[in-house]
Phi, psi and omega in degrees: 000145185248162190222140164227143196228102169239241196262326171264338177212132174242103188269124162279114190217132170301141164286081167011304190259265193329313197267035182277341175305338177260015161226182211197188171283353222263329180241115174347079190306324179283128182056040163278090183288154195242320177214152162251143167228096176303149192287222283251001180268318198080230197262147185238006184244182184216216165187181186282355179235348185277150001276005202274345159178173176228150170213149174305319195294321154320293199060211183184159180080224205236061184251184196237137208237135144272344196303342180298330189240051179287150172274112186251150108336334162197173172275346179294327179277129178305305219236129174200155166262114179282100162330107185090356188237302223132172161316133169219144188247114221229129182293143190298296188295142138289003173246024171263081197307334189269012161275320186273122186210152162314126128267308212198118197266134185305171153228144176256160173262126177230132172265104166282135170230219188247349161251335168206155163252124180253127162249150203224138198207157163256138190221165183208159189167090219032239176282355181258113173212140204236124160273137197207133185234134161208137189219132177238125162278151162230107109020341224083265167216045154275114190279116152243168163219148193210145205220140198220125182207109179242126160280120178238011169246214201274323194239180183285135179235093183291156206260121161186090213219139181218150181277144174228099166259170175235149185220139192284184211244142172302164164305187199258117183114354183228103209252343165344122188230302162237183216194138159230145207252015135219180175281156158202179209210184210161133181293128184310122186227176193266338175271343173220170153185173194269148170233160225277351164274011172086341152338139179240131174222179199262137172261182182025047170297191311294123146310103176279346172253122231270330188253027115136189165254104164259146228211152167220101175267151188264125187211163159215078168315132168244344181272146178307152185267149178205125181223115157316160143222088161328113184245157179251357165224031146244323174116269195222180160218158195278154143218151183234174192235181174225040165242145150278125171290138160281232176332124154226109194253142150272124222224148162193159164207170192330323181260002185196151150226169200242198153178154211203062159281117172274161164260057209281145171219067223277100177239121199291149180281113191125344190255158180244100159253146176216155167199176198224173172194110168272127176263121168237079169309000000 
């Protein structure tokens, strides 16, 4: 596991090759954070089995997914590229775990420096060939992750891909979970609502089913995304996109909750899209 490090925070991120028992088809093996750790809180992220176990299709931290949009030849066909993964043999479900498998694991060139680490990979793959850079930063006490994808090959290469943190879930009586910096809005459920300071907070707490509460929200963002995130040994933490979200759902069970802005995209051969997402502890 590689680490960056200062006086206040030390962010963990898996190693591509050594950490391979901990990844899967499902999540971005480059610049995958796995834990932030404060010098006086300790670890501030959480995951969906943590602390009591891990399996890659959960995962746990911040880590980021291409897997919804592989490049197939049909849809009928099993082999496909998983953008940040690799070669893959992939299953109608993307939650089957023992179906969904590695063939041929991308490789990265990885440049460490002391505020960052960049990993940079190639993918080829019929007529589809892709340059894809992820660089994680540390800041002060600012997380960045910064994401990079050129087409360099014959065809169009959709795009669709979201950060998943995980945040460990507040005590019992403080159910405020994000802030978003436009409205939304969302059909009634048992698991959420807007509470009148603009909070999406959590109902029938304590939650007990273990594969969560899932939320699909209604928007129409014209703006870069900015989310307040209630912490329970910080108070809350910032995060900002350099983006609008498309698809945007919010996910939580008993240990943890998420939000997940996507990002679709078509990028054309010869175009370069990049975009970042800053965590501020």
């Amino acid at each position: 596991m590689f680490a960056l490090k200062n006086s206040q925070l030390t962010v963990e991120i898996l190693d591509p090759v050594a950490d391979l028992g901990r990844l899967g088809t499902r999540y971005c093996t480059g610049g995958y954070i796995f834990q932030v750790q404060d010098a006086a809180c300790g670890p501030l992220l959480s995951g969906p089995t943590y602390p009591d176990a891990f399996n890659w299709f959960d995962g746990q931290g911040i880590p980021d997914a291409f897997n919804l949009s592989p490049l197939k030849t049909s849809e009928s066909e099993p082999e496909g590229l998983v953008l940040g993964v690799g070669l893959c043999r992939l299953a109608a479900d993307y939650r089957d775990v023992e179906a969904n498998t590695i063939e041929e694991l991308c490789r990265w060139n990885i440049a460490r420096g002391n505020t960052a680490i960049r990993f940079a990979t190639r993918h080829h793959f019929h007529d589809w060939a892709v340059e894809l850079e992820r660089t994680v930063s540390l800041l002060g006490r600012t997380v960045r992750s910064d994401t990079r994808v050129r087409n360099t090959g014959e065809r169009m290469v959709p795009l669709r891909w979201f950060p998943h943190p995980f945040f460990p879930q507040m005590p019992a009586g403080t159910d405020e979970l994000i802030k978003l910096n436009f409205p939304v809005g969302f059909s009634a459920g048992d698991a959420y609502r807007v509470a009148d300071n603009g909070f999406i907070t959590r109902r029938g707490w304590p939650w007990t089913d273990k594969d969560g509460c899932f939320q699909g929200l209604d928007h129409n963002a014209q703006t870069n995304l900015a989310v307040i995130q209630r912490h329970p040994q910080l108070g809350q933490v910032t995060a900002t996109c350099s983006y609008a979200p498309d698809f945007f759902p919010i996910w939580g069970n008993p240990f943890t909750f998420s939000w997940e802005p996507y990002l679709e995209r078509t990028v054309a051969p010869g175009q370069t899209l990049d975009w970042r997402i800053d965590y501020d502890f």
